[in-house]
PDB file as gemmi writes it, atoms N, CA and C in Angstrom:
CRYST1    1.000    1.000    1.000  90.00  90.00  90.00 P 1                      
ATOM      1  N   UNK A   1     -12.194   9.439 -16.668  1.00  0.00           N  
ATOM      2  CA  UNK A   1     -12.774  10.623 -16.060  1.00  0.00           C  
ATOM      3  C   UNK A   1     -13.053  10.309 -14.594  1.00  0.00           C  
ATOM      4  N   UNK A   2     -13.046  11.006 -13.467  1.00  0.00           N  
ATOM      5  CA  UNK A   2     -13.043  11.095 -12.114  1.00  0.00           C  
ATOM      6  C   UNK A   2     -13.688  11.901 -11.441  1.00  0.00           C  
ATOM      7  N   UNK A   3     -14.516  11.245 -11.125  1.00  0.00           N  
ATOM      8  CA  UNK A   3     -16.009  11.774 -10.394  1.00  0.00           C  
ATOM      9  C   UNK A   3     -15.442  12.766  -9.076  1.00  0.00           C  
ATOM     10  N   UNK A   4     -16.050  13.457  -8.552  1.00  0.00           N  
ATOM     11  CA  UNK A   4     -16.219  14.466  -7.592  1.00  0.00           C  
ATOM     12  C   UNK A   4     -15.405  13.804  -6.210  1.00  0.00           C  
ATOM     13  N   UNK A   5     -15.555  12.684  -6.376  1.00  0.00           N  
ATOM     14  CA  UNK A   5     -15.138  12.029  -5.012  1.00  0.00           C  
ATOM     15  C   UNK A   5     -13.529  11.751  -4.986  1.00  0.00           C  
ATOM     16  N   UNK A   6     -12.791  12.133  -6.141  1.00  0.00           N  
ATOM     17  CA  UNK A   6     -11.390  11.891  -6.333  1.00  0.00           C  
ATOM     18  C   UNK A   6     -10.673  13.377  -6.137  1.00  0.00           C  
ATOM     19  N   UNK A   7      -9.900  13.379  -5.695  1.00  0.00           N  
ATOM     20  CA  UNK A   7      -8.844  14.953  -6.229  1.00  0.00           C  
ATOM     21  C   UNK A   7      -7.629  14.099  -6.491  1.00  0.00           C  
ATOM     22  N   UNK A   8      -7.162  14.903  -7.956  1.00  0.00           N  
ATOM     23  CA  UNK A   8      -6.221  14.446  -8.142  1.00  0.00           C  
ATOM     24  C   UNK A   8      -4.719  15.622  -7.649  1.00  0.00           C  
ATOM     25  N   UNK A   9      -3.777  15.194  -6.960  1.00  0.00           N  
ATOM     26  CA  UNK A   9      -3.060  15.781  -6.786  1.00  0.00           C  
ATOM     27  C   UNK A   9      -1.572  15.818  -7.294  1.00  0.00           C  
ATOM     28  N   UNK A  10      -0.984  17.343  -7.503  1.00  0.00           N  
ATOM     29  CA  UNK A  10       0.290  17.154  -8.325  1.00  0.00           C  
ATOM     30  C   UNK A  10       0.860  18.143  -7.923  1.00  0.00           C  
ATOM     31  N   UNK A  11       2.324  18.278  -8.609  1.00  0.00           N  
ATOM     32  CA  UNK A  11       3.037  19.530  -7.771  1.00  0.00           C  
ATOM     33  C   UNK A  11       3.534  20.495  -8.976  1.00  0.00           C  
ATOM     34  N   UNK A  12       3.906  21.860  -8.721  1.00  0.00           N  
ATOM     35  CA  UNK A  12       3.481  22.694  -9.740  1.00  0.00           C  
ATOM     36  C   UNK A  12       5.165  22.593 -10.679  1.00  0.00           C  
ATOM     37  N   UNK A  13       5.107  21.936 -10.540  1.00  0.00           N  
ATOM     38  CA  UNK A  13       6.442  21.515 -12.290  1.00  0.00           C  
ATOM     39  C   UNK A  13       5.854  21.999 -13.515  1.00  0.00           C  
ATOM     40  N   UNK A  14       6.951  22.756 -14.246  1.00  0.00           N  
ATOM     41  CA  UNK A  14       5.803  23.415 -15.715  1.00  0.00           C  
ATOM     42  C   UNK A  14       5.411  22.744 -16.244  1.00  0.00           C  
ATOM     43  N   UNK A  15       5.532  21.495 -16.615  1.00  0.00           N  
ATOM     44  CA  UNK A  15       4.860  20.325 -17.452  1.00  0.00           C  
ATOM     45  C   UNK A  15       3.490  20.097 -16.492  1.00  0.00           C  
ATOM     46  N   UNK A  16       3.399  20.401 -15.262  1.00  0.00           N  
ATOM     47  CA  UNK A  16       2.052  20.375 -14.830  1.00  0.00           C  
ATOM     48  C   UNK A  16       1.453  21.636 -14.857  1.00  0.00           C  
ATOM     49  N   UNK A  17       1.730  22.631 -15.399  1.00  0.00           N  
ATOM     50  CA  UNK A  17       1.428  23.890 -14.851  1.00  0.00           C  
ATOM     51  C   UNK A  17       0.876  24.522 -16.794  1.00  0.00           C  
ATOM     52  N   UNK A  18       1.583  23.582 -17.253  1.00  0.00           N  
ATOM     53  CA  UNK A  18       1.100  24.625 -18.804  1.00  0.00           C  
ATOM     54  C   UNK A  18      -0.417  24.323 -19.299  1.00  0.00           C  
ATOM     55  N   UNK A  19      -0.852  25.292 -20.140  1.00  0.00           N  
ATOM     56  CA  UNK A  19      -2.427  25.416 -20.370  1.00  0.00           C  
ATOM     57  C   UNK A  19      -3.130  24.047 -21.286  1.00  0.00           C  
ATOM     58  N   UNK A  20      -2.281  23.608 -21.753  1.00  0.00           N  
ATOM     59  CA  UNK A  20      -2.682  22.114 -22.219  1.00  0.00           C  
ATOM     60  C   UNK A  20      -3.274  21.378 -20.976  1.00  0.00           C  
ATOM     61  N   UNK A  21      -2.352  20.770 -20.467  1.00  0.00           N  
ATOM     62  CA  UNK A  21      -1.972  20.156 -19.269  1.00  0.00           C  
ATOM     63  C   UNK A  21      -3.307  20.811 -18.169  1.00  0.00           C  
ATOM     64  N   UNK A  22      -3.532  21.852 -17.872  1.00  0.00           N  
ATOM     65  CA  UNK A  22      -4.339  22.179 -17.412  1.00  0.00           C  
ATOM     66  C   UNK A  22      -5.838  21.891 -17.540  1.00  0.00           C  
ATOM     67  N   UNK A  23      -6.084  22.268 -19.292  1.00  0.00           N  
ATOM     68  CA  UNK A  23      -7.034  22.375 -19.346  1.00  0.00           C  
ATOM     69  C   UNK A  23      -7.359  20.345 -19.345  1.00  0.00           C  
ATOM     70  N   UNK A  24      -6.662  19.856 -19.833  1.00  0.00           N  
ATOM     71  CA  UNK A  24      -6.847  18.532 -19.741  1.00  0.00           C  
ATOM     72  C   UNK A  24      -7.360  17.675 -18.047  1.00  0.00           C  
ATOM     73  N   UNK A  25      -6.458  18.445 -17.047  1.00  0.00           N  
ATOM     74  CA  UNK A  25      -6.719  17.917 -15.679  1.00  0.00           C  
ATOM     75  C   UNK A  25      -8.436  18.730 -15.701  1.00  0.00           C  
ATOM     76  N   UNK A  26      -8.928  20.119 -16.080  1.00  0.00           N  
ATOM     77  CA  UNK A  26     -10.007  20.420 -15.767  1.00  0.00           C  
ATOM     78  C   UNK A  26     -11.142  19.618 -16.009  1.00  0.00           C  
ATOM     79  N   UNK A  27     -11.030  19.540 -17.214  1.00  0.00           N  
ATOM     80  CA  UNK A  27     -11.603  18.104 -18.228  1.00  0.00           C  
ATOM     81  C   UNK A  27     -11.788  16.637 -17.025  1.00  0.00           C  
ATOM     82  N   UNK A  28     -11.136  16.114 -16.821  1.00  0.00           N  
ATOM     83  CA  UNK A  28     -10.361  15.012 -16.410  1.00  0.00           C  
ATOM     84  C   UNK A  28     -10.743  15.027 -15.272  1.00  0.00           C  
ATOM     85  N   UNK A  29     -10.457  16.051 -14.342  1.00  0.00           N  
ATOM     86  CA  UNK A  29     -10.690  15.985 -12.939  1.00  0.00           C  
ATOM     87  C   UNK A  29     -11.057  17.013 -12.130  1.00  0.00           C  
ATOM     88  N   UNK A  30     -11.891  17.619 -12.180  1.00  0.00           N  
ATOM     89  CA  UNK A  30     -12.301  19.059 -11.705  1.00  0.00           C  
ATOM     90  C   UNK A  30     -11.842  19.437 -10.272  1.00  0.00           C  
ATOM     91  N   UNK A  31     -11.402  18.364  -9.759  1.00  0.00           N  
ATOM     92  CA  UNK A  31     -10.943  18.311  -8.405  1.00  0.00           C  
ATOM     93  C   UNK A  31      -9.199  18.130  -8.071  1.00  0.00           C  
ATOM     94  N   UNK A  32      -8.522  19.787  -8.541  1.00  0.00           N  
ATOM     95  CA  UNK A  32      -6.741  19.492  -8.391  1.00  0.00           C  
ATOM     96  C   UNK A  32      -6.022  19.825  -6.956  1.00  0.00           C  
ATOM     97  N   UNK A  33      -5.560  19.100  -6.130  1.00  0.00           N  
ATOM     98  CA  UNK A  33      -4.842  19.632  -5.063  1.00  0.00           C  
ATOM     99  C   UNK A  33      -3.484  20.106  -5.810  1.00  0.00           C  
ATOM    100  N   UNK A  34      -3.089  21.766  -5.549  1.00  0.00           N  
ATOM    101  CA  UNK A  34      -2.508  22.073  -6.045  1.00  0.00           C  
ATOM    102  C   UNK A  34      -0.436  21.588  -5.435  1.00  0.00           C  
ATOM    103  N   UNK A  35       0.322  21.099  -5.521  1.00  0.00           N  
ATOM    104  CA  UNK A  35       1.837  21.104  -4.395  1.00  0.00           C  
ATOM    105  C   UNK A  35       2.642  22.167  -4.893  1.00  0.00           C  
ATOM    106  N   UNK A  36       3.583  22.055  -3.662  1.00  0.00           N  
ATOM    107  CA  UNK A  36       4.470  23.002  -3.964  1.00  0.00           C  
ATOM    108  C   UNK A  36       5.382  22.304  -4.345  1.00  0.00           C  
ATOM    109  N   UNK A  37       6.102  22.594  -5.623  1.00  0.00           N  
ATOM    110  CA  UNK A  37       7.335  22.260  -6.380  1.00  0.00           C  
ATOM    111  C   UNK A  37       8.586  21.694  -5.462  1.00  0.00           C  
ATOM    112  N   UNK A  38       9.363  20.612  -5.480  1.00  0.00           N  
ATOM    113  CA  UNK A  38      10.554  20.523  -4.918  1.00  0.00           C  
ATOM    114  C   UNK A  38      10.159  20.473  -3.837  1.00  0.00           C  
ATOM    115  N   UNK A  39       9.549  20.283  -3.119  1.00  0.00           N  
ATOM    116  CA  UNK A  39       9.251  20.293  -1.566  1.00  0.00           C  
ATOM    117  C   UNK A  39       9.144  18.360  -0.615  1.00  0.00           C  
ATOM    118  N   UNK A  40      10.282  17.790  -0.999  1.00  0.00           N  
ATOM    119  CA  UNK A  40      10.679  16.778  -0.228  1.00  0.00           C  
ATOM    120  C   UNK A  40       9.895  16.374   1.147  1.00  0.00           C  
ATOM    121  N   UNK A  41       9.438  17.809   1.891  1.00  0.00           N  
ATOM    122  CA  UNK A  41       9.363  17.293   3.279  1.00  0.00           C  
ATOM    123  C   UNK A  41       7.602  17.091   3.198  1.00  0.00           C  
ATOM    124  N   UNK A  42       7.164  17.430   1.803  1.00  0.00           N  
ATOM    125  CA  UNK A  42       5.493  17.376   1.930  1.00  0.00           C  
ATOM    126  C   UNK A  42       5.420  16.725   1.016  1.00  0.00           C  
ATOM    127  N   UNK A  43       6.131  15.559   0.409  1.00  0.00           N  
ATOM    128  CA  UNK A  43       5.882  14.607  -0.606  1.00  0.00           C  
ATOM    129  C   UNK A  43       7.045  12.977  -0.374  1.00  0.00           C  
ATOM    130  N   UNK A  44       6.189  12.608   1.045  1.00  0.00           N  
ATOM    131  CA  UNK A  44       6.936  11.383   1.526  1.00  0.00           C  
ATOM    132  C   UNK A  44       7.588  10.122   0.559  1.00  0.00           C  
ATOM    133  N   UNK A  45       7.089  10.017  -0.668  1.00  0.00           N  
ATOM    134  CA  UNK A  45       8.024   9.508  -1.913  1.00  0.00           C  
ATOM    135  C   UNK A  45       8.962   9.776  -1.785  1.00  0.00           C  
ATOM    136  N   UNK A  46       9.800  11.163  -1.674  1.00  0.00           N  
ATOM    137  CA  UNK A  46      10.946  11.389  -1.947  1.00  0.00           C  
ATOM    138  C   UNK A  46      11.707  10.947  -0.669  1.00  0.00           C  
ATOM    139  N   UNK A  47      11.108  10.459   0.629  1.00  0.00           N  
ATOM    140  CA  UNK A  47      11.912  10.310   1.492  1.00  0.00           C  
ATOM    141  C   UNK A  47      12.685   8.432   1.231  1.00  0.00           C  
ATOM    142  N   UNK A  48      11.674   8.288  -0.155  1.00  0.00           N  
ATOM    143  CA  UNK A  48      11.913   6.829  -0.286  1.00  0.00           C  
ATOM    144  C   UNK A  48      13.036   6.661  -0.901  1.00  0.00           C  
ATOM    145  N   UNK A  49      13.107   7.536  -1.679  1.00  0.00           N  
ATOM    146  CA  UNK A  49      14.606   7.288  -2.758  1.00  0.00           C  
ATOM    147  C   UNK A  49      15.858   7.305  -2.115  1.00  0.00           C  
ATOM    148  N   UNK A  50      15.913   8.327  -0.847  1.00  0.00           N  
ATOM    149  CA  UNK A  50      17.022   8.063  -0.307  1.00  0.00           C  
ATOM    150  C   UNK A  50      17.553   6.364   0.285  1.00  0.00           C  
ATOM    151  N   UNK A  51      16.535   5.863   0.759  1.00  0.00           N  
ATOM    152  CA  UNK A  51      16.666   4.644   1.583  1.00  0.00           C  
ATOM    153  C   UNK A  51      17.165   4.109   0.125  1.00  0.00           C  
ATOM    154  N   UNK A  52      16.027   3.863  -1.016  1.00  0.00           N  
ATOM    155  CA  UNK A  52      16.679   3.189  -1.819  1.00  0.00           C  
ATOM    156  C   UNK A  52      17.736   3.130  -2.704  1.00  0.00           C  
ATOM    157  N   UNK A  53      18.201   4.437  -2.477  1.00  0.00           N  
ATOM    158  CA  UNK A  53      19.444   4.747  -3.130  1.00  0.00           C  
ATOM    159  C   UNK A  53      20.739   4.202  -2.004  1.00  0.00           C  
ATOM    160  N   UNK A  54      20.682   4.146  -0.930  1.00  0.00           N  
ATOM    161  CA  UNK A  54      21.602   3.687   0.157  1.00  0.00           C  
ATOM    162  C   UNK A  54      21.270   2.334  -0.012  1.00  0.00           C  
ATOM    163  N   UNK A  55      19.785   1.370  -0.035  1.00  0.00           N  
ATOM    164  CA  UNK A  55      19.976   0.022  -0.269  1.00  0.00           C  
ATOM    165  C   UNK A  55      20.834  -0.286  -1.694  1.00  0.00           C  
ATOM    166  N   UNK A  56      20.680   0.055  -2.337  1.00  0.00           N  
ATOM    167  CA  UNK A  56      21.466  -0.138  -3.911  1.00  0.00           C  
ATOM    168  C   UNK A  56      22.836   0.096  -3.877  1.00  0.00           C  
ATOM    169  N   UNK A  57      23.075   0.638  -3.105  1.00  0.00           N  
ATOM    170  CA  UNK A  57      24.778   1.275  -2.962  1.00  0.00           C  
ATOM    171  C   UNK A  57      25.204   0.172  -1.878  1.00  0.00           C  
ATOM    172  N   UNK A  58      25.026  -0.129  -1.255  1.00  0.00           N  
ATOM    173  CA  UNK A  58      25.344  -1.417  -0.663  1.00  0.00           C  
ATOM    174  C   UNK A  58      25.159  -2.535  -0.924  1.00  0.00           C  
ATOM    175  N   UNK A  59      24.708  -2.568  -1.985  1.00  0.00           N  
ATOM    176  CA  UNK A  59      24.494  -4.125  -2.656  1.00  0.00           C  
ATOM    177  C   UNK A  59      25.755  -3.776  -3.962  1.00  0.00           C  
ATOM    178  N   UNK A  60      25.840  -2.908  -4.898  1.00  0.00           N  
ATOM    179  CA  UNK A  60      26.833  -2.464  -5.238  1.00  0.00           C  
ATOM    180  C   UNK A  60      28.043  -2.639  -4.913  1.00  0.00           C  
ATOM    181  N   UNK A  61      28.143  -2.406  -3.678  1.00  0.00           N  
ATOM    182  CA  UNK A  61      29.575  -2.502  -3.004  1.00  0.00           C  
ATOM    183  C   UNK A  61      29.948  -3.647  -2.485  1.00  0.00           C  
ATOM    184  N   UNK A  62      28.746  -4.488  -1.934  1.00  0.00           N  
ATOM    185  CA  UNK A  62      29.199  -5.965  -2.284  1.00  0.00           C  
ATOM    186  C   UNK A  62      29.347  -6.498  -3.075  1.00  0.00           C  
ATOM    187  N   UNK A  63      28.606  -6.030  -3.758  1.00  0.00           N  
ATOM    188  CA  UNK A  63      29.046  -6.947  -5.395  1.00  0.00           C  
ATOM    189  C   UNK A  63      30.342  -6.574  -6.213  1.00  0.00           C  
ATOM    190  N   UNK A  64      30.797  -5.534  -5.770  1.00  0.00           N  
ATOM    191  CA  UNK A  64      32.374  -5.157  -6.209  1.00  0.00           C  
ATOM    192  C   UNK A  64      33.550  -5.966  -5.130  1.00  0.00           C  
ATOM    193  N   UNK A  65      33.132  -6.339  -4.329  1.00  0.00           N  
ATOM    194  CA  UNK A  65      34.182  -6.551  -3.410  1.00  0.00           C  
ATOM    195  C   UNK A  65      34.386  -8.584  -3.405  1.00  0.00           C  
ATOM    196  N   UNK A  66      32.873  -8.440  -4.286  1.00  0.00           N  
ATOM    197  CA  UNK A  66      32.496 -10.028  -4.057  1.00  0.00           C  
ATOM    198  C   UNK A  66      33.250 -10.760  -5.507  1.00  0.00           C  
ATOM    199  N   UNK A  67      33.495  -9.776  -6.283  1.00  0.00           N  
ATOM    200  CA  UNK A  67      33.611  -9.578  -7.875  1.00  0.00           C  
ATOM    201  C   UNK A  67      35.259  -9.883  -7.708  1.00  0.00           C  
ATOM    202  N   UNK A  68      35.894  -9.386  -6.701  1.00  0.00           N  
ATOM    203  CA  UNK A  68      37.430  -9.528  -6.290  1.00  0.00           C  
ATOM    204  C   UNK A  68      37.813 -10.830  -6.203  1.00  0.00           C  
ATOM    205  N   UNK A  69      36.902 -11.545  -5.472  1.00  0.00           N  
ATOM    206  CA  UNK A  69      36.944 -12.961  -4.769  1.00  0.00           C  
ATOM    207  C   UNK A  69      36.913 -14.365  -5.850  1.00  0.00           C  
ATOM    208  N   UNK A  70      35.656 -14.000  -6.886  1.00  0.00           N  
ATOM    209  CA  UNK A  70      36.282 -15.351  -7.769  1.00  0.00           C  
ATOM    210  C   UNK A  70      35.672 -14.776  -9.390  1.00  0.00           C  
ATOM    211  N   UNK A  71      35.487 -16.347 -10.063  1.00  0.00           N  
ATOM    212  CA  UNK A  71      35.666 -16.037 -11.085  1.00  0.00           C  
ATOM    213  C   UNK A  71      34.461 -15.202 -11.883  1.00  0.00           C  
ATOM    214  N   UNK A  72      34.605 -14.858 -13.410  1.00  0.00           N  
ATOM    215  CA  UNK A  72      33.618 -14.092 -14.300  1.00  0.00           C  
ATOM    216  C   UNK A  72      32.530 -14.910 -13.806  1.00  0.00           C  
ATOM    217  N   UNK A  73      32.893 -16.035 -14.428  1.00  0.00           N  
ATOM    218  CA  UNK A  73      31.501 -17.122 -14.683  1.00  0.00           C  
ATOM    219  C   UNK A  73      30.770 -17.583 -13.477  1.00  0.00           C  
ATOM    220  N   UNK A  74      31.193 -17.381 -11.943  1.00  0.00           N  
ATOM    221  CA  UNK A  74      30.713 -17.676 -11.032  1.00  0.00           C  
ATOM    222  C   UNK A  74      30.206 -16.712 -10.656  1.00  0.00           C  
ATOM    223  N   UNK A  75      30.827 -15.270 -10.944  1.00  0.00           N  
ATOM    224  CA  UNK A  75      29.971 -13.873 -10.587  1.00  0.00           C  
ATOM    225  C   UNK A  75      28.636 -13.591 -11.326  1.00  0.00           C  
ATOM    226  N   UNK A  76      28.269 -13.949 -12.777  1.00  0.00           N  
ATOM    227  CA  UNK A  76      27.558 -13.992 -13.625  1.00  0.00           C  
ATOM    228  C   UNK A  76      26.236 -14.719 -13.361  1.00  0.00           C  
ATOM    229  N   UNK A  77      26.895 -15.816 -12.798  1.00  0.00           N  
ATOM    230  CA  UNK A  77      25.491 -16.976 -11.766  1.00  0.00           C  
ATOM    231  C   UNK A  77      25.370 -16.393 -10.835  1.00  0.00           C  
ATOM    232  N   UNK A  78      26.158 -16.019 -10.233  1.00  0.00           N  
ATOM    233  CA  UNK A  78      25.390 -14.850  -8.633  1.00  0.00           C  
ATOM    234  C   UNK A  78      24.200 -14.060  -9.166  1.00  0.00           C  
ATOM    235  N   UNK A  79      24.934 -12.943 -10.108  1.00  0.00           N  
ATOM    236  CA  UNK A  79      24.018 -11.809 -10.646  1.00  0.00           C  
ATOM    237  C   UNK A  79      22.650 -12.485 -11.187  1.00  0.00           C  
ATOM    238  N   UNK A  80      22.561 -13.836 -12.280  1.00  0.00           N  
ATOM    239  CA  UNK A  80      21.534 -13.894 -12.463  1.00  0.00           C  
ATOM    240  C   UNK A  80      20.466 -14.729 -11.836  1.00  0.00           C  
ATOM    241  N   UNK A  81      21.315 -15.531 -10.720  1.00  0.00           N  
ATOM    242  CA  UNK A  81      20.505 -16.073  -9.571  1.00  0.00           C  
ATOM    243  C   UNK A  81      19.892 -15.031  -8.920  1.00  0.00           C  
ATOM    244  N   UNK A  82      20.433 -13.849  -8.580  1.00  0.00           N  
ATOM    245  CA  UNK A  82      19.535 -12.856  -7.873  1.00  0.00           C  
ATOM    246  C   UNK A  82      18.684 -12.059  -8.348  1.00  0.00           C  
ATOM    247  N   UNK A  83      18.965 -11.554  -9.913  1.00  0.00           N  
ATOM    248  CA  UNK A  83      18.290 -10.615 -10.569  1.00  0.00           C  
ATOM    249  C   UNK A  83      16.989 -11.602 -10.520  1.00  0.00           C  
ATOM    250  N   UNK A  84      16.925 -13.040 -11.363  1.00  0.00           N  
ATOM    251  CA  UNK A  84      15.678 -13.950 -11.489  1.00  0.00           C  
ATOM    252  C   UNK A  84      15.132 -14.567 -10.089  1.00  0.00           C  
TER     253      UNK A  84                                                      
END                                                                             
């Protein structure tokens, strides 16, 4: 439960918007900043996924090009030298 000094904020997706869900945040947190749905340019998270979707795609693409160069078993120690 979250005292007066918290607002919790969310954006109006129907899973946030139905009367369960509602009455539970009232309960929970009497304090809701309401967002607007889909709105990218007022929810700076989403500006994150792009970067990280472009870092991942370039590691991807080295790793396909690197995958050309030698063997299974030496690609396999790459992958799990880096994943660990």
């Amino acid at each position: 439960v979250l005292d007066n000094n918290w607002t919790f904020q969310q954006n109006n997706d129907p899973k946030h918007t139905a009367k369960a869900t509602k009455a539970l945040l009232q309960a929970q947190c009497p304090k809701v900043l309401n967002w607007p749905s889909r709105s990218p340019d007022l929810n700076p998270i989403e500006n994150l996924w792009a970067i990280m979707m472009n870092r991942v795609e370039k590691k991807v693409n080295f790793l396909v090009q690197a995958k050309e160069t030698m063997s299974n078993d030496h690609f396999v120690s790459i992958i799990k030298e880096k994943w660990y």
